[in-house]
N, CA, C and O atoms as a GROMACS GRO file, in nm:
protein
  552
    1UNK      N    1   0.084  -0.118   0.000
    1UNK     CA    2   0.000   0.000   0.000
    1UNK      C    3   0.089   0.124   0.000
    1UNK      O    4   0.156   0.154   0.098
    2UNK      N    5   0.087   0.203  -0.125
    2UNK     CA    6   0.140   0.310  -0.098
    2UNK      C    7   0.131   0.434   0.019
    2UNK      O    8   0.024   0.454   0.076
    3UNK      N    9   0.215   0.490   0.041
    3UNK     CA   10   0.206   0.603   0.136
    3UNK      C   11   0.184   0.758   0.097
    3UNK      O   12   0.271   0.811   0.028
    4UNK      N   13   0.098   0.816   0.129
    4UNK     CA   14   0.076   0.962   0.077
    4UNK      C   15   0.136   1.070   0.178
    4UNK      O   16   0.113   1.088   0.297
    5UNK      N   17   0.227   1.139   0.079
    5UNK     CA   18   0.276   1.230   0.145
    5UNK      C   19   0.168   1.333   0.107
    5UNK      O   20   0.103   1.342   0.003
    6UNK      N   21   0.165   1.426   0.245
    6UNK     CA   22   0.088   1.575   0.245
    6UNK      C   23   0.201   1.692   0.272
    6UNK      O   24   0.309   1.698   0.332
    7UNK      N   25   0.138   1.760   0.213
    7UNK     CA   26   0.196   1.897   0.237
    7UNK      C   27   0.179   1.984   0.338
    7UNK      O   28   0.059   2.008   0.349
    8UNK      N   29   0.240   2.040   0.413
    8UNK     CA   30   0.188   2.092   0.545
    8UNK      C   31   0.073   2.187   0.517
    8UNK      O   32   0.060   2.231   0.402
    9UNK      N   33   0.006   2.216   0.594
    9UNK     CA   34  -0.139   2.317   0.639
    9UNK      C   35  -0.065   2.447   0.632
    9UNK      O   36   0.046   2.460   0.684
   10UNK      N   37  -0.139   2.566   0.554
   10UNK     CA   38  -0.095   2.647   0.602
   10UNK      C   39  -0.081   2.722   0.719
   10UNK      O   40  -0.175   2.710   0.798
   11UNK      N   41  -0.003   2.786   0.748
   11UNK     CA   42   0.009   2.885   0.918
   11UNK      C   43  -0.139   2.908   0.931
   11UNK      O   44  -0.222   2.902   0.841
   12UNK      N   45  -0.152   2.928   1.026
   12UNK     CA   46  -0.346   2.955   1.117
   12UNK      C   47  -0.243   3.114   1.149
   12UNK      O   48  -0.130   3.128   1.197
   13UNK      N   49  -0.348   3.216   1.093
   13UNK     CA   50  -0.306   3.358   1.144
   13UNK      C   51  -0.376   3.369   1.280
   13UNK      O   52  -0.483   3.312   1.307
   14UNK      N   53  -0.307   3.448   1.364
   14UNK     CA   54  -0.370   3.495   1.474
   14UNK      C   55  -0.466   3.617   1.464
   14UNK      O   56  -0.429   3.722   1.412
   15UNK      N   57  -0.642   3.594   1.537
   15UNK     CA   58  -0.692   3.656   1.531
   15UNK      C   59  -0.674   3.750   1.657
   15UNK      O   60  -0.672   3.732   1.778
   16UNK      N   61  -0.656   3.890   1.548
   16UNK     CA   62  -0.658   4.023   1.669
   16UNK      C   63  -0.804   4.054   1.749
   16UNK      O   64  -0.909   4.063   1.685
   17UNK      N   65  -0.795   4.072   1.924
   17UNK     CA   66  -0.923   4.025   1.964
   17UNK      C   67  -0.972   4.212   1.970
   17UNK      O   68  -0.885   4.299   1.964
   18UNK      N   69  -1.114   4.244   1.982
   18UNK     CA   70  -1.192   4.410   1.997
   18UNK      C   71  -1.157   4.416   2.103
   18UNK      O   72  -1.108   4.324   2.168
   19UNK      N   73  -1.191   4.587   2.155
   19UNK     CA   74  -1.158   4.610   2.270
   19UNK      C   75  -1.262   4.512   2.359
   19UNK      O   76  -1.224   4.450   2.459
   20UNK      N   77  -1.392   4.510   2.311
   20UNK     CA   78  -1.489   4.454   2.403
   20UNK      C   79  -1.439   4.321   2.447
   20UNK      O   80  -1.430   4.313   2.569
   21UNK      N   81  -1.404   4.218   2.383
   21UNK     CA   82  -1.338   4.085   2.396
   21UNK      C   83  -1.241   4.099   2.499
   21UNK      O   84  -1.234   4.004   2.577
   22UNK      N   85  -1.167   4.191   2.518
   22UNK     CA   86  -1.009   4.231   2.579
   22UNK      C   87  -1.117   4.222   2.741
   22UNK      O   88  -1.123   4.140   2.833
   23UNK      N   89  -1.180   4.336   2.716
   23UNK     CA   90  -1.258   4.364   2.890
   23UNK      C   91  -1.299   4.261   2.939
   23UNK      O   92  -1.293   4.244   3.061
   24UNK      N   93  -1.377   4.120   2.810
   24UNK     CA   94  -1.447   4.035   2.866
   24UNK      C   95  -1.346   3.937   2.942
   24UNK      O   96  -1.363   3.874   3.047
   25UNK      N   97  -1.262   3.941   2.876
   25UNK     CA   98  -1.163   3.811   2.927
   25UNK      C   99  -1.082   3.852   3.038
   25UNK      O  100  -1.030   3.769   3.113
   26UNK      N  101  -1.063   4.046   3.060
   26UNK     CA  102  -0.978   4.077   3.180
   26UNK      C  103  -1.036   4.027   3.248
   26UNK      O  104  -0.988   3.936   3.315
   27UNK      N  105  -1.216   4.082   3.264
   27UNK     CA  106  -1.312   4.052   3.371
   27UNK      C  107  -1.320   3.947   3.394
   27UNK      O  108  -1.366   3.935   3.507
   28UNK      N  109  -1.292   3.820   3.333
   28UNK     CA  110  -1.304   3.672   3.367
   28UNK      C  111  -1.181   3.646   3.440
   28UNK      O  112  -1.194   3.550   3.515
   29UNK      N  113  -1.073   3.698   3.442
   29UNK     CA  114  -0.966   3.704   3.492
   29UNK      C  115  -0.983   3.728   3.624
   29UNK      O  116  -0.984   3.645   3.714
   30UNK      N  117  -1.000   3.888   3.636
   30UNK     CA  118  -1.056   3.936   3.768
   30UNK      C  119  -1.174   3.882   3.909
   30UNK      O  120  -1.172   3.906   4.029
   31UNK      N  121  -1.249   3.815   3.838
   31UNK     CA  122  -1.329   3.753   3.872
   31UNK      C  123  -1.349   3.575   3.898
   31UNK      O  124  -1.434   3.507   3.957
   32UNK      N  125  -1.229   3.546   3.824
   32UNK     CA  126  -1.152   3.408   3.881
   32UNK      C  127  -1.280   3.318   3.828
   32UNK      O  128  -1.351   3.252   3.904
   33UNK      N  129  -1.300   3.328   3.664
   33UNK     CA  130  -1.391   3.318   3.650
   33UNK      C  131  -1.430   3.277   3.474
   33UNK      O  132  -1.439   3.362   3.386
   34UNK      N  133  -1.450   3.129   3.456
   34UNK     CA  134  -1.431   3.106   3.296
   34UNK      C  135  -1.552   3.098   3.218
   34UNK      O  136  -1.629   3.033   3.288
   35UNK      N  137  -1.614   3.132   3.105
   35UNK     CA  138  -1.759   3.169   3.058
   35UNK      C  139  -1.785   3.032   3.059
   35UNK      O  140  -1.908   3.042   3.067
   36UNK      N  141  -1.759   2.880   3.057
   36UNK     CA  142  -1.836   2.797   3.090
   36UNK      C  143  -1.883   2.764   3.249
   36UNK      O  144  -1.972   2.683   3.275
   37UNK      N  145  -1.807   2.843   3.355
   37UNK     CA  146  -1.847   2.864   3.479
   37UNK      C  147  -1.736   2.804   3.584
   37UNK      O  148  -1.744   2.808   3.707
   38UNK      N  149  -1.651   2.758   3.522
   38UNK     CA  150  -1.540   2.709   3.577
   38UNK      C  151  -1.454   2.841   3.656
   38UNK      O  152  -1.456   2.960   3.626
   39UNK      N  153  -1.367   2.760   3.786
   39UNK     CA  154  -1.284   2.876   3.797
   39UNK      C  155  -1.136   2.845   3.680
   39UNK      O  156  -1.105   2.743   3.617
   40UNK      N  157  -1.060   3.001   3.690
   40UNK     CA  158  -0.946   2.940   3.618
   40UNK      C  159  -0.860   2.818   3.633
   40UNK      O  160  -0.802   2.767   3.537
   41UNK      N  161  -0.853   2.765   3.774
   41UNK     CA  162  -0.779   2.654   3.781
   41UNK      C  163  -0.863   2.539   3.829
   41UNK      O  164  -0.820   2.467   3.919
   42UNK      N  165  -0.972   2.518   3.778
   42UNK     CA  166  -1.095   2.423   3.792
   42UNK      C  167  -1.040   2.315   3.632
   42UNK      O  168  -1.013   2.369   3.524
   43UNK      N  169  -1.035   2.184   3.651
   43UNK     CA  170  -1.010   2.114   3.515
   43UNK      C  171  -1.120   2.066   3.460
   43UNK      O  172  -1.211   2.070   3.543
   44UNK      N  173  -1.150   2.028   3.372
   44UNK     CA  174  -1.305   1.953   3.362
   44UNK      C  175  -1.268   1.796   3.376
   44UNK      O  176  -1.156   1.747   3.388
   45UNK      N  177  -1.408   1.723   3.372
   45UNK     CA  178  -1.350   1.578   3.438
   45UNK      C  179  -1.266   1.499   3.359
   45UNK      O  180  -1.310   1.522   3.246
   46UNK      N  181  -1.185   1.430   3.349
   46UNK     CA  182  -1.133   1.326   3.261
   46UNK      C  183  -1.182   1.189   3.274
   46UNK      O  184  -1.152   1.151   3.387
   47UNK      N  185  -1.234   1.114   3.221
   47UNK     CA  186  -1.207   0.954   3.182
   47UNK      C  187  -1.120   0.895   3.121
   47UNK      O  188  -1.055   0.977   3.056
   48UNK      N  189  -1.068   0.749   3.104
   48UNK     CA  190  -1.039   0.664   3.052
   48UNK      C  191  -1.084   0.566   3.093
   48UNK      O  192  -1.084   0.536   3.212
   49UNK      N  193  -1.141   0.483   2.983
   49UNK     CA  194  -1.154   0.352   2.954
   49UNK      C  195  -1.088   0.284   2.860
   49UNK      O  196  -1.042   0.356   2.771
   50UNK      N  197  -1.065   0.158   2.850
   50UNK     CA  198  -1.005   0.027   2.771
   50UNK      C  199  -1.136  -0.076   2.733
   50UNK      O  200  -1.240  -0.113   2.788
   51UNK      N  201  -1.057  -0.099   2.588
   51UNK     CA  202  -1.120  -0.248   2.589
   51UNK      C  203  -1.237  -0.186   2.478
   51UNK      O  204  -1.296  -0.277   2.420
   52UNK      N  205  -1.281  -0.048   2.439
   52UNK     CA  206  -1.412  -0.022   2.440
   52UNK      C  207  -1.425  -0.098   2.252
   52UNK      O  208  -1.536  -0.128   2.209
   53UNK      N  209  -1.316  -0.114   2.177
   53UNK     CA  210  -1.384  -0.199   2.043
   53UNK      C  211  -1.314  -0.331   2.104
   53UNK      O  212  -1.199  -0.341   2.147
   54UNK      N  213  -1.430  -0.445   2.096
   54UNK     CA  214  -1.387  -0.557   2.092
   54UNK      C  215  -1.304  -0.641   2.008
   54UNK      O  216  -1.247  -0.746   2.034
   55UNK      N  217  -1.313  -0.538   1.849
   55UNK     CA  218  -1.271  -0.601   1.705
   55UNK      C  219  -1.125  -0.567   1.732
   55UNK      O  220  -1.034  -0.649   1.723
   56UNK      N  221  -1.108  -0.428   1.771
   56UNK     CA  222  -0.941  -0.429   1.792
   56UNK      C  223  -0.859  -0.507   1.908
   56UNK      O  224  -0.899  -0.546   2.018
   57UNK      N  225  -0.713  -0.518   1.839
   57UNK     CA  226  -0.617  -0.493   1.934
   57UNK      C  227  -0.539  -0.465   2.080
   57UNK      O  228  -0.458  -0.507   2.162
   58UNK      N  229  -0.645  -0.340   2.037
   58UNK     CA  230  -0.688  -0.263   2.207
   58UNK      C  231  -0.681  -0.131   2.160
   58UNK      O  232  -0.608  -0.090   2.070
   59UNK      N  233  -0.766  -0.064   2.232
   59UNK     CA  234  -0.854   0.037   2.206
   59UNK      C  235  -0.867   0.137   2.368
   59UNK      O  236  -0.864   0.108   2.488
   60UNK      N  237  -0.879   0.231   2.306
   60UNK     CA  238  -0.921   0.332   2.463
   60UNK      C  239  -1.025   0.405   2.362
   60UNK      O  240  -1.044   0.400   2.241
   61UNK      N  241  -1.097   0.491   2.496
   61UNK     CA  242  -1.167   0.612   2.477
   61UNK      C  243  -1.095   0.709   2.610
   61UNK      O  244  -1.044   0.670   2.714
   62UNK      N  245  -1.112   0.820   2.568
   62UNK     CA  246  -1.095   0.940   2.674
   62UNK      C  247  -1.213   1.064   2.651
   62UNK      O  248  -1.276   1.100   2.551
   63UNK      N  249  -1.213   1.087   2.726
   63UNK     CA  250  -1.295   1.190   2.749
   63UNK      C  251  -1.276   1.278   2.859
   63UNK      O  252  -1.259   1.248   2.977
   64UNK      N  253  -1.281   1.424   2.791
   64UNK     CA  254  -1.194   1.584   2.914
   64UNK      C  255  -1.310   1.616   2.841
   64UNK      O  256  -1.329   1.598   2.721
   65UNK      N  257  -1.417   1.683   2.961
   65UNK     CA  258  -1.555   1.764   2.929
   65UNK      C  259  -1.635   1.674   2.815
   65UNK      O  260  -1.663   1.556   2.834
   66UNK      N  261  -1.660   1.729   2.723
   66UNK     CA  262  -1.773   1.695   2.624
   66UNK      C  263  -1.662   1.677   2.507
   66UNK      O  264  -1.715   1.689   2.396
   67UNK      N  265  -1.539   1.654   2.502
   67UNK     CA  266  -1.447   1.561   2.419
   67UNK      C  267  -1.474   1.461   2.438
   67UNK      O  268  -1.488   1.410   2.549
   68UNK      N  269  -1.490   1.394   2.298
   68UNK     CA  270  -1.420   1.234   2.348
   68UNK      C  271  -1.360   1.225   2.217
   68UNK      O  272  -1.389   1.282   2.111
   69UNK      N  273  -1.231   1.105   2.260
   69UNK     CA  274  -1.169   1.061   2.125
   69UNK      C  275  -1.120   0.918   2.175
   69UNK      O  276  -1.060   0.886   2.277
   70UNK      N  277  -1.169   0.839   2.063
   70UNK     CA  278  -1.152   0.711   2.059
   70UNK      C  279  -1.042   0.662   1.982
   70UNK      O  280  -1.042   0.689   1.862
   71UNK      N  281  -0.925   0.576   2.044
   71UNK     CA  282  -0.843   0.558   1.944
   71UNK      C  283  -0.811   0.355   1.954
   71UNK      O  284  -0.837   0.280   2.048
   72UNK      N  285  -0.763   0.329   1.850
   72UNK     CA  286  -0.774   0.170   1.850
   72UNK      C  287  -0.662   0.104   1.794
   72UNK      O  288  -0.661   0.166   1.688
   73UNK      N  289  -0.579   0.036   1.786
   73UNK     CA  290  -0.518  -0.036   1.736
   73UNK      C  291  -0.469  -0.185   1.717
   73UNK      O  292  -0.420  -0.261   1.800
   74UNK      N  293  -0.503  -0.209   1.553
   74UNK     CA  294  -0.510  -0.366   1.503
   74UNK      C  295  -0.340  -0.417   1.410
   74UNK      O  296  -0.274  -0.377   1.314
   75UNK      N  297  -0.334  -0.511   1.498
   75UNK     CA  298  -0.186  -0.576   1.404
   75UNK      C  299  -0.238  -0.720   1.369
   75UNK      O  300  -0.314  -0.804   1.418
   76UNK      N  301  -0.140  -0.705   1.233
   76UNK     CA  302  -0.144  -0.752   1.157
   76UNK      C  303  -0.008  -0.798   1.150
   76UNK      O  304   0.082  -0.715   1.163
   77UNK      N  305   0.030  -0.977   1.122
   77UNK     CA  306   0.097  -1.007   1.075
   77UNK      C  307   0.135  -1.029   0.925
   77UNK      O  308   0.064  -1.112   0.869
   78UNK      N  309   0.220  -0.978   0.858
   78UNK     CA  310   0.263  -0.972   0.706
   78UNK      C  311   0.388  -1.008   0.667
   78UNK      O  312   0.486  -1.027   0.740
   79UNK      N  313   0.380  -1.022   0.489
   79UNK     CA  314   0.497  -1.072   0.470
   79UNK      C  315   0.638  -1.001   0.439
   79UNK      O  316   0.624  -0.930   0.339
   80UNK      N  317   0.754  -0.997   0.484
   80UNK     CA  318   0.836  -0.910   0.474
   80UNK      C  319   0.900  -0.836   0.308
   80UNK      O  320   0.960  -0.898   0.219
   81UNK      N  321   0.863  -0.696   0.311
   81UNK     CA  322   0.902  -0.653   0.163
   81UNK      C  323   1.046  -0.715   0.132
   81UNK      O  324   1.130  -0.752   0.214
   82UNK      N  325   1.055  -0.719  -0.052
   82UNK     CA  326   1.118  -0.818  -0.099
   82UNK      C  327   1.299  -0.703  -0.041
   82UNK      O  328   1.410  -0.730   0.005
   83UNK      N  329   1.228  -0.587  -0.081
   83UNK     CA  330   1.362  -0.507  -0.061
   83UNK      C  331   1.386  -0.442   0.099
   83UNK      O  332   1.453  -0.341   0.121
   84UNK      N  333   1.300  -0.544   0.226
   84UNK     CA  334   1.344  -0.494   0.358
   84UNK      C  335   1.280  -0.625   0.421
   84UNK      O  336   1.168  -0.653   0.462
   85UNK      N  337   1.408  -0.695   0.411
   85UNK     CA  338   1.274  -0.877   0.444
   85UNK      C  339   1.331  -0.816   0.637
   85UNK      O  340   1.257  -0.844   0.732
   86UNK      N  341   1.421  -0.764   0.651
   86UNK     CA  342   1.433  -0.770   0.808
   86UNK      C  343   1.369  -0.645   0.916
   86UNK      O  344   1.385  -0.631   1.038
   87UNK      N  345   1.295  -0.567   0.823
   87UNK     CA  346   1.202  -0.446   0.867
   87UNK      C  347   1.071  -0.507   0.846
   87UNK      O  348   1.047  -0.593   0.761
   88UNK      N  349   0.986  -0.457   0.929
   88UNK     CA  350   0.859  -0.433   0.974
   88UNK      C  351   0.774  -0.332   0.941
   88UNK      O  352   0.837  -0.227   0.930
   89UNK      N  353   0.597  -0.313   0.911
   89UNK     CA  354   0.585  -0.180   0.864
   89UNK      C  355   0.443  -0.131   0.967
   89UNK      O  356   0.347  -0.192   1.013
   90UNK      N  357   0.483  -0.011   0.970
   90UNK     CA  358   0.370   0.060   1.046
   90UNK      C  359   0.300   0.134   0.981
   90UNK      O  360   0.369   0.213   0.917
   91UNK      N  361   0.208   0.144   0.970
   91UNK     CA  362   0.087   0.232   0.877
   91UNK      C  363  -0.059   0.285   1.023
   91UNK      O  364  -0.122   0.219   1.107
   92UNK      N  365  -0.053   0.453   0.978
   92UNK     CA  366  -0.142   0.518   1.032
   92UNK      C  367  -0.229   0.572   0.979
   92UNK      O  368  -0.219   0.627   0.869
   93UNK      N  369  -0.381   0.563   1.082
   93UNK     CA  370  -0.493   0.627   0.974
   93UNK      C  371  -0.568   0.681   1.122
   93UNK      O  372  -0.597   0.619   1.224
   94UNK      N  373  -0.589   0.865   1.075
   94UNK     CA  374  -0.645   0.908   1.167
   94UNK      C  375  -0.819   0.982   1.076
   94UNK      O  376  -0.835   1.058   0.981
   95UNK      N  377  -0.909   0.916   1.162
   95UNK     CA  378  -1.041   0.977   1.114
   95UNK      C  379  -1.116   1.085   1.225
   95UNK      O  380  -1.158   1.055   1.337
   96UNK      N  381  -1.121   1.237   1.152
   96UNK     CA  382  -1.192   1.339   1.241
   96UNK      C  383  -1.323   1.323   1.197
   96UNK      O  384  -1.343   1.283   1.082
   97UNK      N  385  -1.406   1.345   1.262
   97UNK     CA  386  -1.546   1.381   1.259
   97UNK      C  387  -1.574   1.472   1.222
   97UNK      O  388  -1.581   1.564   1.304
   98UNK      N  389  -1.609   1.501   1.070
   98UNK     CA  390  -1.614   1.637   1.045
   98UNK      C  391  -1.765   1.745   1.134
   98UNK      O  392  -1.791   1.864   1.116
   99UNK      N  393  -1.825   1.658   1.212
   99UNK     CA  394  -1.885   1.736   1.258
   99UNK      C  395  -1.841   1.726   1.431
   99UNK      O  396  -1.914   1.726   1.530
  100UNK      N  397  -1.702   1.718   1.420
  100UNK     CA  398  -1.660   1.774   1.585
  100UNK      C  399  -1.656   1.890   1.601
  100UNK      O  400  -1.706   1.921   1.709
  101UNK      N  401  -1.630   1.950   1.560
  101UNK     CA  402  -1.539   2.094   1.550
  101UNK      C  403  -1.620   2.198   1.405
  101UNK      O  404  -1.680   2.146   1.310
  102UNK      N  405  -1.606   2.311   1.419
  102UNK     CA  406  -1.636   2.399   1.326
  102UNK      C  407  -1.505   2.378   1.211
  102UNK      O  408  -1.499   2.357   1.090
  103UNK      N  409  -1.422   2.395   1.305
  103UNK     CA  410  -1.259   2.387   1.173
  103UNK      C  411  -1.289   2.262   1.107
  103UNK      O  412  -1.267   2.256   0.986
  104UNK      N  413  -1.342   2.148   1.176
  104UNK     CA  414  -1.373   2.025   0.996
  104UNK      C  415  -1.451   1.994   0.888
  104UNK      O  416  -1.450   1.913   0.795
  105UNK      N  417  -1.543   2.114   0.941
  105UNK     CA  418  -1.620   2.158   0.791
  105UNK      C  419  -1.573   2.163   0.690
  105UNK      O  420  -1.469   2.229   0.682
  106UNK      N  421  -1.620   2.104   0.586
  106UNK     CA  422  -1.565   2.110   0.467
  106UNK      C  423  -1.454   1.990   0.488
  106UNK      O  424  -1.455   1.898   0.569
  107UNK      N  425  -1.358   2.022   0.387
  107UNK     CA  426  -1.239   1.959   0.386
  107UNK      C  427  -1.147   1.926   0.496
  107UNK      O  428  -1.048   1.855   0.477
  108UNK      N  429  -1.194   2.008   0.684
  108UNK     CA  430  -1.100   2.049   0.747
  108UNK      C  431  -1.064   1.899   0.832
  108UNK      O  432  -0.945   1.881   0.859
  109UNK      N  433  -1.137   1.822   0.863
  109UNK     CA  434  -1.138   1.716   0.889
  109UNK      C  435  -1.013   1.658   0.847
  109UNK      O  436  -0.909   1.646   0.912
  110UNK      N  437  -1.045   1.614   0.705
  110UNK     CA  438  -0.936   1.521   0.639
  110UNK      C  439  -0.775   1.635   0.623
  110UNK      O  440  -0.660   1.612   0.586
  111UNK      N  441  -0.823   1.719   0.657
  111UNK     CA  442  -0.666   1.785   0.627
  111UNK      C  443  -0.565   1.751   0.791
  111UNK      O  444  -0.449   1.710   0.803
  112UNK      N  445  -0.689   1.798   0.919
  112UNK     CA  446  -0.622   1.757   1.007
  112UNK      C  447  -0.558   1.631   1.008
  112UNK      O  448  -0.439   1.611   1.033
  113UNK      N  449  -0.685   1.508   0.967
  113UNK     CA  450  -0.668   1.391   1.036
  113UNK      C  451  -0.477   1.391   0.927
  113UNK      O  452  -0.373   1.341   0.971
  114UNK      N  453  -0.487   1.439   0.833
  114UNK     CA  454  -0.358   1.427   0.717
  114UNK      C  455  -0.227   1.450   0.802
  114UNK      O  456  -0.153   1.353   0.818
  115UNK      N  457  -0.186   1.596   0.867
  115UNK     CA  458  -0.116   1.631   0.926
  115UNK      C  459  -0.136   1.573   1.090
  115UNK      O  460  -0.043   1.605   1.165
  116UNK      N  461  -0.226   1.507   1.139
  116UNK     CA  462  -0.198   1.422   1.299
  116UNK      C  463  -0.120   1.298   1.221
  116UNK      O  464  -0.033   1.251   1.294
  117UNK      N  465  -0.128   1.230   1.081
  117UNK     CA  466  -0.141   1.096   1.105
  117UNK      C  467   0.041   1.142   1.033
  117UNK      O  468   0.100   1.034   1.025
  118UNK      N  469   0.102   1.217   1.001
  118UNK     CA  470   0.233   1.283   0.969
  118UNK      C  471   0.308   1.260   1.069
  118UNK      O  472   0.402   1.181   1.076
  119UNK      N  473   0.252   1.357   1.179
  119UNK     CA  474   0.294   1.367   1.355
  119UNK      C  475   0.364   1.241   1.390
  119UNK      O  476   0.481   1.205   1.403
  120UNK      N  477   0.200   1.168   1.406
  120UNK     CA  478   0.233   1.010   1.472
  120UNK      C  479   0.322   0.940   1.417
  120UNK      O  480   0.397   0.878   1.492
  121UNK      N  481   0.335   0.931   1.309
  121UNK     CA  482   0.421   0.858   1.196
  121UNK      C  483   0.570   0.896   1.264
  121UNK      O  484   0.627   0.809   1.331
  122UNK      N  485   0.637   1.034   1.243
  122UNK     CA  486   0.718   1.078   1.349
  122UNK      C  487   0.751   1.025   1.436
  122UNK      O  488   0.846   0.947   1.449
  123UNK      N  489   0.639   1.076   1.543
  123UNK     CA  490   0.698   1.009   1.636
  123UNK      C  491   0.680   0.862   1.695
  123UNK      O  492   0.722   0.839   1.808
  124UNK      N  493   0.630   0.780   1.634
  124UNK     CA  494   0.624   0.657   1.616
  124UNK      C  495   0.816   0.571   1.550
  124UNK      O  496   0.873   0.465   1.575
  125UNK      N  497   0.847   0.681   1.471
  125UNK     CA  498   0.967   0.602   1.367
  125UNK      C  499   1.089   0.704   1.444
  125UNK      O  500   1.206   0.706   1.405
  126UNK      N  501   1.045   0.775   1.541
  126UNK     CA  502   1.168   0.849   1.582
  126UNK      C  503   1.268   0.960   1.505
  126UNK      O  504   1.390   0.975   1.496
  127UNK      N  505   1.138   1.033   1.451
  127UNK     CA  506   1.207   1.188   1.360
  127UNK      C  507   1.185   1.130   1.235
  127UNK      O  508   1.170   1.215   1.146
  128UNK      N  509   1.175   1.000   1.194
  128UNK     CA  510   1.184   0.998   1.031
  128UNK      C  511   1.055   1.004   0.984
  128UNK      O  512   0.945   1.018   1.037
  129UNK      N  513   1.106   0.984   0.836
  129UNK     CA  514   0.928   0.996   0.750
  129UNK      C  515   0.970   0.936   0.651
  129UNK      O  516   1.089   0.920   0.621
  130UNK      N  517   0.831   0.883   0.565
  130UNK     CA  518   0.854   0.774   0.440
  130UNK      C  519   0.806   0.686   0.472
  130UNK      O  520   0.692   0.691   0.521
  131UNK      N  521   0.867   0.582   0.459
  131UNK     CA  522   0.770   0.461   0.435
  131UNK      C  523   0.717   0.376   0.551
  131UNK      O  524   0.636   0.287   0.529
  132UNK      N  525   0.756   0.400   0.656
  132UNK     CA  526   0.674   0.348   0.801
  132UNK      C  527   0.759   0.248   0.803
  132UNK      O  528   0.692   0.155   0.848
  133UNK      N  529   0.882   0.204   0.778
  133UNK     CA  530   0.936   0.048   0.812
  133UNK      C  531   1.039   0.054   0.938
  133UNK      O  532   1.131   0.136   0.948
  134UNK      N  533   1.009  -0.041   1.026
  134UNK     CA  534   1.101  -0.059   1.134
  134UNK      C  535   1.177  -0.109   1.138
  134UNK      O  536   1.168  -0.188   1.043
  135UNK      N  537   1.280  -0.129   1.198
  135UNK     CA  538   1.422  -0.215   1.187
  135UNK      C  539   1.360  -0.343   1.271
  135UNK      O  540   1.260  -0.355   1.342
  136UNK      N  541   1.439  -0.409   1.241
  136UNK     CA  542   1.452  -0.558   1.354
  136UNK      C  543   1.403  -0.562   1.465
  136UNK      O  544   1.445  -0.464   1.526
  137UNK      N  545   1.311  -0.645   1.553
  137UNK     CA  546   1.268  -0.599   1.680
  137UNK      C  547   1.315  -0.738   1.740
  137UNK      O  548   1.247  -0.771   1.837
  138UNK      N  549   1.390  -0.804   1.714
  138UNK     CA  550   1.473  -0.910   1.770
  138UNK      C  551   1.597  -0.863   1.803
  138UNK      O  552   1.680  -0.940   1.852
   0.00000   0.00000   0.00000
């Protein structure tokens, strides 16, 4: 299975906030005090669970507030490429919900899940990129 390289996302500009925004957020400051009702150093709850797909590998869910993200992983034994019979290969696939978030409207989804599944790849292979193959684990 080939591997698709992406091109990075462009820079996200920073939005300059109105004066009114500036007061709202001093005042939340001042007031020790966050617009979902939290104080500033209040966390929202966390979970973890295991186990939650039976089909995988092993699997978690987490959940911080009204996040959740489910992640899973299935191995597969295969046969060693003709030109790396003593490497191993790792392959990543990240799916956003394009209706999590406002940013995955549209296309934004698959662009993230593009650049997380880059990341992991990273740091999964230890700085490299290309073809996902591991050295020897004997």
């Amino acid at each position: 299975m080939p591997h698709a390289r992406y091109a990075p996302a462009a820079p996200r500009t920073m939005v300059g906030l109105s004066e009114g925004e500036k007061h709202f957020i001093r005042g939340g400051i001042a007031q020790d005090l966050r617009t979902d009702g939290r104080r500033r150093l209040q966390f929202r709850a966390i979970s973890v669970e295991t186990g939650v797909i039976p089909q995988a590998n092993g699997s978690a869910r987490v959940r911080l507030g009204a996040t959740e993200v489910i992640a899973t992983v299935k191995a597969e034994l295969g046969k060693p490429s003709i030109l790396h019979p003593d490497k191993g290969k790792v392959s990543i696939f990240v799916d956003c919900s394009p209706t999590a978030a406002p940013m995955f409207e549209g296309r934004g989804s698959e662009e993230f899940s593009a650049e997380l599944c880059v990341a992991l790849q990273r740091c999964l292979l230890g700085g490299k990129s290309g073809a996902g193959l591991l050295g020897s684990l004997h």
